[in-house]
C-alpha positions in Angstrom: 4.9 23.6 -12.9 5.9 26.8 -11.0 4.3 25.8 -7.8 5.5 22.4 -8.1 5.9 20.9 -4.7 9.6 19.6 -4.5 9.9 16.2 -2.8 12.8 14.1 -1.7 13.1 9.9 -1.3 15.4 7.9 1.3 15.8 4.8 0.2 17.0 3.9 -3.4 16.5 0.2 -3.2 14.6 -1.9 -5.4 10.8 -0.6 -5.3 12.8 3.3 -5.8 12.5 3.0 -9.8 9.2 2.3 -9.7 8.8 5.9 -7.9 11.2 7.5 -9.7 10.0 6.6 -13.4 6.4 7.8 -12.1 6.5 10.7 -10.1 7.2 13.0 -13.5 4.1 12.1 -14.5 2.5 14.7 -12.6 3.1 18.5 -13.1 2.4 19.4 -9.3 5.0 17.4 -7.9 8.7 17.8 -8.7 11.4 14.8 -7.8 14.3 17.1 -6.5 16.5 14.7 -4.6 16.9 11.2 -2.9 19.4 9.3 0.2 20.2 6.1 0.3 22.6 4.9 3.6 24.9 3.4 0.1 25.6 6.9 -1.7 26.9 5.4 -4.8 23.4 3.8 -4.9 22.0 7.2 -4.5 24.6 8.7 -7.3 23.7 5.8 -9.8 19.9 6.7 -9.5 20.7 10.3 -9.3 22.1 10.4 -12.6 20.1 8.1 -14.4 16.9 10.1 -13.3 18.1 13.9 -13.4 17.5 14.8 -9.6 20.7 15.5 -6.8 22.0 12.7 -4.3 22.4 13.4 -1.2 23.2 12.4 2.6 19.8 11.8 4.5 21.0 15.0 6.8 21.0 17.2 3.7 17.9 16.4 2.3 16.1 16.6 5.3 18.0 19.9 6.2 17.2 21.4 2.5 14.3 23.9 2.5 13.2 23.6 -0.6 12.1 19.9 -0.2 8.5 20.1 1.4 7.8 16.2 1.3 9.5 13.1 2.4 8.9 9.3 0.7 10.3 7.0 2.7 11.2 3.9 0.8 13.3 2.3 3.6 12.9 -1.4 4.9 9.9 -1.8 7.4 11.7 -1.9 10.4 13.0 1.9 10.0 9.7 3.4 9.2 8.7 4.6 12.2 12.3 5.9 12.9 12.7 7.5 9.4 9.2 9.2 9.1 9.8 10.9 12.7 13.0 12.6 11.3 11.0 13.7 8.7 8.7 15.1 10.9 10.9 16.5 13.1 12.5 18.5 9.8 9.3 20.1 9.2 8.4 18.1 6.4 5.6 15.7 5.2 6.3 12.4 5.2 4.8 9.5 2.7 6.2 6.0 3.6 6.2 2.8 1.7 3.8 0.0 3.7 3.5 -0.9 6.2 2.9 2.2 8.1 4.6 0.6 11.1 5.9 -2.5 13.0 2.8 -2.2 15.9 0.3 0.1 16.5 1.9 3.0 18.9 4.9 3.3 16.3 1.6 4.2 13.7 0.0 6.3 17.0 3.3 8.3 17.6 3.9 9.2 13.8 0.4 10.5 13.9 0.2 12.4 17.0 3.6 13.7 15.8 2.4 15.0 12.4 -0.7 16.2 14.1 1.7 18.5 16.9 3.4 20.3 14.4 0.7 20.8 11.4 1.8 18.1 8.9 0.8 15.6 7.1 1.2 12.0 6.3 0.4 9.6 4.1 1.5 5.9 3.1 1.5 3.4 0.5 0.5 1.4 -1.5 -1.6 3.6 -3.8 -2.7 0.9 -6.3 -5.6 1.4 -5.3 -5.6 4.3 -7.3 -5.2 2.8 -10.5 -7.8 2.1 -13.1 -9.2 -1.0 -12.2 -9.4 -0.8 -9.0 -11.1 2.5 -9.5 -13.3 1.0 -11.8 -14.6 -1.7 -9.0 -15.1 1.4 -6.8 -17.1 2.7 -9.2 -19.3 -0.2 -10.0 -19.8 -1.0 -6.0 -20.3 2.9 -5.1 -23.3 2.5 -7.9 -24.7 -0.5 -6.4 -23.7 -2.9 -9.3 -23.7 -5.7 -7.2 -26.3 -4.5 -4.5 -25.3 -4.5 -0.7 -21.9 -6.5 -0.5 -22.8 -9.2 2.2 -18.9 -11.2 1.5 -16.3 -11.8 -0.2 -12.2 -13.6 -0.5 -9.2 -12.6 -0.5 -6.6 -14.6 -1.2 -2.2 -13.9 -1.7 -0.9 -17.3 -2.7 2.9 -17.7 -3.2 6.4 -19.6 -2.2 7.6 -16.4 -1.1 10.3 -13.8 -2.0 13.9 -16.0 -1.7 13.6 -17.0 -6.1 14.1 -13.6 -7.2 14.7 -10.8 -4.4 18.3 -10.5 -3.7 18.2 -9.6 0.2 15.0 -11.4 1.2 15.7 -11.7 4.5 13.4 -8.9 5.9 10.6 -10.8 4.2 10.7 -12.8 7.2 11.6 -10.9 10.2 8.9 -9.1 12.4 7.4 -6.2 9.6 7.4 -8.6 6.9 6.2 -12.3 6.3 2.9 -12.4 3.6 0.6 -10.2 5.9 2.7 -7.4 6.8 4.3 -7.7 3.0 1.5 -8.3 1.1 -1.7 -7.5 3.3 -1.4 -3.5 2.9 -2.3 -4.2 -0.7 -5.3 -6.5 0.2 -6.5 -4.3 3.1 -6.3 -1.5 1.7 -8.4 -2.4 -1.6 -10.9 -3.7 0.3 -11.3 -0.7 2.2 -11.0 2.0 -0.2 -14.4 -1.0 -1.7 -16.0 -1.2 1.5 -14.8 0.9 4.5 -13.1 0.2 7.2 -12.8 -3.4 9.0 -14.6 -3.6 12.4 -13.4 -7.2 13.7 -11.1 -9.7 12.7 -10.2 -13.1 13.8 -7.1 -15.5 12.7 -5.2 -18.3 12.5 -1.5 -18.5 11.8 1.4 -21.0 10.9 4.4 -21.3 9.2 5.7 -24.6 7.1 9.4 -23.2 7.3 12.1 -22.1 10.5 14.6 -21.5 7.4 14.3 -20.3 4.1 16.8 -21.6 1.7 17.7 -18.0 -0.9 18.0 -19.4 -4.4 17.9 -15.6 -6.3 20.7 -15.4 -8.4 21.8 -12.1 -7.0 21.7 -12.9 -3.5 24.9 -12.8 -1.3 23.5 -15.2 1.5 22.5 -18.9 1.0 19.8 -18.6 3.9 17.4 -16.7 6.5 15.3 -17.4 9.4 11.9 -17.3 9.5 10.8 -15.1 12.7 7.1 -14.9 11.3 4.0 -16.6 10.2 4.2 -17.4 6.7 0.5 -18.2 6.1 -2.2 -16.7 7.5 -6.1 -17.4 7.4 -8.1 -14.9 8.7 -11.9 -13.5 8.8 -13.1 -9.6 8.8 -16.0 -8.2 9.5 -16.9 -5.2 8.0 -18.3 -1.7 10.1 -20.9 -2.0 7.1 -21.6 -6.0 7.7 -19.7 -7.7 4.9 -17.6 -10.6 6.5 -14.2 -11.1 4.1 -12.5 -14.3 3.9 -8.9 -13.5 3.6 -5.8 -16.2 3.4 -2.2 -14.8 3.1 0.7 -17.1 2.7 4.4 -17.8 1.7 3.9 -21.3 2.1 1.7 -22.0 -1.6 3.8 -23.7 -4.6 0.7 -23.1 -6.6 -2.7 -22.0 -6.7 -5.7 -21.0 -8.8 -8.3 -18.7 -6.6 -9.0 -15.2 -7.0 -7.5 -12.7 -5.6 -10.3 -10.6 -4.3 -14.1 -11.1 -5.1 -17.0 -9.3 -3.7 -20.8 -10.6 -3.2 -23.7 -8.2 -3.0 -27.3 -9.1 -3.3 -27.6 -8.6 -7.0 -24.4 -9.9 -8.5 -20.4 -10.4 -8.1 -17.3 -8.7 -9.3 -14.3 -9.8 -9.7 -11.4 -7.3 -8.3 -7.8 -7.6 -10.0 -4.8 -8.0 -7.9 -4.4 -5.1 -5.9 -0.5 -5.0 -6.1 -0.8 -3.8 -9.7 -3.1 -0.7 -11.1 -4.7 -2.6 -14.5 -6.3 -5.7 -14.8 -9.8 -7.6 -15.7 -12.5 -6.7 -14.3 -15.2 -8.8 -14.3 -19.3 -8.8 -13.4 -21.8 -11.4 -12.7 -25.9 -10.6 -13.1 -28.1 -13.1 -12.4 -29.5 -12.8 -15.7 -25.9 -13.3 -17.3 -24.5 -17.3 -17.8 -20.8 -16.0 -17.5 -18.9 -13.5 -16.2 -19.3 -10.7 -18.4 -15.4 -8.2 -18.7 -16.0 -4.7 -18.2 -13.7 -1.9 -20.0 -12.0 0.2 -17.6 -13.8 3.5 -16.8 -10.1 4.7 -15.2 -6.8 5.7 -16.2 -3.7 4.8 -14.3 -3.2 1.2 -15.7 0.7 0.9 -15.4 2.7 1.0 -13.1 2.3 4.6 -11.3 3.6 3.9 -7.3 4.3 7.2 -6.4 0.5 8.5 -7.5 -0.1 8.6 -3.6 2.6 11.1 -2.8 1.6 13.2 -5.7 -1.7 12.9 -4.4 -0.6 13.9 -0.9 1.1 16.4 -2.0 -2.1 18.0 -3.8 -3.6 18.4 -0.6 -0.9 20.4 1.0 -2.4 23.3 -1.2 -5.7 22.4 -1.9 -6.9 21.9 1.6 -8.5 18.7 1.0 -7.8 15.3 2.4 -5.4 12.7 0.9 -6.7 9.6 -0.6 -3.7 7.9 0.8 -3.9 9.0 4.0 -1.7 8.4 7.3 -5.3 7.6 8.7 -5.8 5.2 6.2 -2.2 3.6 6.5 -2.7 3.5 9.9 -6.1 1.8 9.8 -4.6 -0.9 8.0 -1.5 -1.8 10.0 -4.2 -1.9 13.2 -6.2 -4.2 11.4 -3.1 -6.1 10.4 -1.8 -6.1 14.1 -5.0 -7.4 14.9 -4.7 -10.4 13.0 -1.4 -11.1 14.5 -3.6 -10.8 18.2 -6.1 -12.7 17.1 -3.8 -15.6 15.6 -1.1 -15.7 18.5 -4.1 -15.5 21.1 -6.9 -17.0 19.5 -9.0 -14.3 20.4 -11.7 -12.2 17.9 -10.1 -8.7 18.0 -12.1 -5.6 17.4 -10.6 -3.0 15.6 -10.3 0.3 17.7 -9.3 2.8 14.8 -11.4 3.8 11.9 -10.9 6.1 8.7 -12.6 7.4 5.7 -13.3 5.9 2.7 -10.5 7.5 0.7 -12.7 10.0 -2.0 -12.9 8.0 -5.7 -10.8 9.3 -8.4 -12.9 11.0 -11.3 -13.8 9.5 -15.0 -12.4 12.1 -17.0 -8.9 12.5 -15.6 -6.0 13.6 -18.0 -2.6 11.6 -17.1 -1.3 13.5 -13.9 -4.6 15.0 -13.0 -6.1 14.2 -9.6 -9.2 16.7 -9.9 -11.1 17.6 -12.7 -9.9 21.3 -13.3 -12.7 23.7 -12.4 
């Protein structure tokens, strides 16, 4: 596409392929170059994707790159999306959108001062079945949502990631990991979270790393590895949400929502797919719905095509910097709440990111006039 926007990644780690084998997908965006602080990491992915490696300095010195995905490790967000920034260029970051909440404040205000724009994952909530859900609550499917669960269940990250250990320093652990996803599908369901209160624990100091790539035996644990947690809702709904690293096993939901004529069952929110399923009172089971939505594989990167739409179309982003930072305040606020045992109220707000269409080619965001 002629006025393609060309966009640039730091950070060719592990989540990078997911990026790069999506971003083509969409004709408005084009993947001209990516950093990594290993260069023959940046090389390998260069060539086997068809874009240019380069140093950090000279992508964020090139003029032709308009847009910035930051795929770095959590602690150098905030430091990585201010260069950006400061290079005149929009920056889209991987979750979260920060370590506390005045990182997330300065990156704002900083965008805001010099006219640009931000955005940050995850974007799942994008894909087709969680668009569907959206869809189905939007049309009062299930009546007025009164409450629902939430739950991430696992042992953690130490089987099969080969460098775990930023899993469990401050930025990670199973809220700060895993929680964008959760947060951030319940919002883009229900709006933004009011109050929150928390309870937090871990069952580990040391994490033995048994992945067969790894290069270290262990890591400390400088987090909470499980989290149980209560929202509340600006529009009432009160959430149950649990979050752990500390769970050989389990067999709850991951989120499911409760309205005043039925419930529906919403897929994980760290893929784009899944089953989605309805309950009617005048149903015996829960009935599976077909997808009304595209977007069903794995398309990370739909976000910063998305973002990059609404450089020239003067509309808002779905994955917004407002919505990033929303969640990361909410987030932080379950850390207060769980260190202080405190309820917290939520001092930021956002806007229900706008649904996707029914009707949308692959690569569309909008239905073409």
């Amino acid at each position: 596409m002629k006025n393609a926007v060309a966009i640039g990644v730091i950070g060719c780690g592990n989540i990078s392929d997911a990026y790069f084998r999506s971003l083509p997908s969409f004709p408005d965006v084009r993947l001209a170059a990516a950093s990594d602080l290993v260069m023959e990491r940046a090389k390998a992915k260069a060539e086997q994707y068809g874009f240019r490696a380069m140093t950090t300095e000279e992508l964020l010195n090139d003029p032709e790159i308009r847009l910035v995905i930051n795929l770095t490790t959590p602690e150098f967000h905030t430091a990585v999306n201010k260069r950006i920034l400061m290079a005149g260029k929009h920056a889209y970051t991987e979750k979260p959108f920060g370590l506390d909440r005045e990182a997330g404040r300065e990156v704002l205000a900083l965008a805001a001062s010099k006219g640009l724009r931000t955005g940050g994952a995850p974007d799942t909530f994008l894909g087709g079945a969680h668009q569907t859900c959206r869809r189905l609550v939007d049309a009062g499917a299930i009546g007025k949502v009164v409450a629902g669960t939430a739950f991430m269940q696992c042992h953690g990250h130490e089987s099969w990631h080969p460098n775990p250990a930023f899993y469990y320093r401050r930025g990670g652990g199973p809220l700060f990991d895993m929680g964008p996803y959760y947060l951030t599908a319940l919002v883009n369901l229900l709006g933004p979270v009011a109050e929150v209160a928390a309870f937090g624990g871990r069952a580990f100091d040391e994490r033995e790393i048994t992945a067969p790539a790894a290069t270290e035996k262990s890591c400390k644990v400088e987090v909470d590895t499980h989290i149980a947690a209560v929202l509340r809702f600006a529009s009432g709904a009160l959430v149950n949400l649990a979050m752990s690293f500390d769970v050989w096993k389990h067999s709850l939901p991951c989120i499911e929502l409760h309205g005043t004529a039925g419930s529906l069952s919403v897929p994980d929110p760290n893929c784009f797919g899944g089953e989605v399923r309805l309950f009617l009172p005048h149903l015996a089971e829960w009935a599976k719905l077909k997808l009304t939505h595209g977007y069903t594989d794995n398309m990370r990167g739909i976000g910063a095509a998305d973002l990059a739409r609404s450089l020239s179309g003067g509309v808002p982003a779905r994955a917004c910097g407002e919505l990033a930072f929303h969640v990361l305040d909410v987030m932080c606020g379950i850390s207060d709440s769980a260190r202080t045992g405190a309820f917290v109220k939520v001092q930021s707000t956002c806007e229900r990111p706008a649904p996707l269409p029914v009707g949308l080619r692959h690569g569309q965001h909008e239905l073409e006039a």
